[in-house]
N, C-alpha and C positions, 0 to 999 in steps of 0.2 A: 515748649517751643520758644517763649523766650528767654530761656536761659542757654537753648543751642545761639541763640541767635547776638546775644551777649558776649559767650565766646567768641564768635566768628566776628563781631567789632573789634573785641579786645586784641584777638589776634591780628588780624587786618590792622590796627591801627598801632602795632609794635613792628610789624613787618614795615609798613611806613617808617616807621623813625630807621630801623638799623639800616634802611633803602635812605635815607639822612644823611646818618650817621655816617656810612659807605665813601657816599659822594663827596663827604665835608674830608675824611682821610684822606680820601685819593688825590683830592684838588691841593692838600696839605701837604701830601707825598710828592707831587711834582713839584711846586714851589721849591720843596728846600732839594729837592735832587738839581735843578735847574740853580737855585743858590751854591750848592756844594761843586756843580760844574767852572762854575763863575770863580770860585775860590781858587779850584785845579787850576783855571785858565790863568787869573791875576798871580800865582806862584809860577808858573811859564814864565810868564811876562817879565816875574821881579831877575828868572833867573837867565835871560837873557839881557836882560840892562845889566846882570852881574858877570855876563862871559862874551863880549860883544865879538869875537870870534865866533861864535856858533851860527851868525848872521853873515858870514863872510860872502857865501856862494852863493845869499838868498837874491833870487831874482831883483826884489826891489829894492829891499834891507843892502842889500852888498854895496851899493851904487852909493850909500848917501856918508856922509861924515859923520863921525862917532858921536854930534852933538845932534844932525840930523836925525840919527837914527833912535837916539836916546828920546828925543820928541816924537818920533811917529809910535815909538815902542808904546811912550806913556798916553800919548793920545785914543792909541788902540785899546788900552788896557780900561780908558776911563767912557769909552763908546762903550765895549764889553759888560762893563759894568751895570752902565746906564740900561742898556738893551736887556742883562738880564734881572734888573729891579723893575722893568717894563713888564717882562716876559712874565713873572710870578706875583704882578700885583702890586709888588711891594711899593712902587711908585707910580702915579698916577697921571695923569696927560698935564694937568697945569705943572706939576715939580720938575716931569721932563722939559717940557716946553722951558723952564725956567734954567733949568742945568741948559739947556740946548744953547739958550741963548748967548747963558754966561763964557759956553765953551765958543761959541761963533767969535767972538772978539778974539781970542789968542792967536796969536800968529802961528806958532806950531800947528794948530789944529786947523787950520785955513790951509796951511800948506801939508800936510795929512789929506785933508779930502782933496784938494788940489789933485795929488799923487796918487792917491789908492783909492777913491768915495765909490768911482762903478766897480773896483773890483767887491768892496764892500756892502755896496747894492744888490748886486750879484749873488752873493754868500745869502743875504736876507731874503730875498725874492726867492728862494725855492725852500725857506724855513716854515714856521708854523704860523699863526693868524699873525697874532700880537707881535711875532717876531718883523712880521712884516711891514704892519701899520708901524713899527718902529723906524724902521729903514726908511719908510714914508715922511713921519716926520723929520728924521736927520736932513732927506734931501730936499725937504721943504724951507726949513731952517738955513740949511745951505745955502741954500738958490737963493731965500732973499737978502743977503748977504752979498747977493752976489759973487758966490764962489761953485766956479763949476766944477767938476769935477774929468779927469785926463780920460778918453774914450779910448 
């Protein structure tokens, strides 16, 4: 009897780790897919700052001047970033908060959410938890700054 029952610990308590184990891969596996997404996205970005033709017809991008558009490009590119070093961990509320703040003072980036922040709230608000508490804090940061964002 207690040598069944030695078993059925041993086993029970190996079944536990790889049920661990599991959960630590998976959490691991979405990070750097959500990192490798971020990567795709910021080579987009670089190759649009590199053919500013491809922005010609865009709704918002068409409208602004090739230095305007070079600032909203970089701005989006370095929000993108920031959201997904939020979104997998990798950075934490006081670094965001801190990036947030350093980026509130640029004038490109005041006039970035000026122009785009509710399209960009928008986009956030039907993402996933953290994507969203992300968008939370931008327009928080925002707001006290006093920059509202075009309705």
């Amino acid at each position: 009897m207690r040598t069944a029952h030695a078993v059925l610990l041993g086993a029970g308590l190996l079944a536990g780790v790889n049920v661990v184990r599991l959960a630590v891969d998976h959490r691991d596996r979405q990070r750097q897919l959500v990192l490798d997404a971020e990567d795709m996205h910021q080579q987009l970005m670089r190759d649009g700052e590199s053919r500013p033709d491809r922005y010609a017809d865009h709704p918002m991008l068409g409208r602004l001047s090739e230095t305007e558009r070079w600032d909203a490009l970089h701005t989006n590119r370095v929000l993108a970033l920031l959201c997904a070093k939020y979104q997998s961990a990798v950075m934490g509320d006081d670094e965001l908060f801190n990036n947030l703040e350093s980026m509130v003072h640029e004038p490109a980036a005041r006039a970035f959410w000026a122009r785009s922040g509710s399209h960009w709230l928008g986009e956030t608000a039907v993402s996933a938890p953290r994507v969203k508490k992300f968008g939370e804090h931008v327009a928080r940061t925002f707001e006290r700054a006093d920059v509202k964002p075009a309705a």
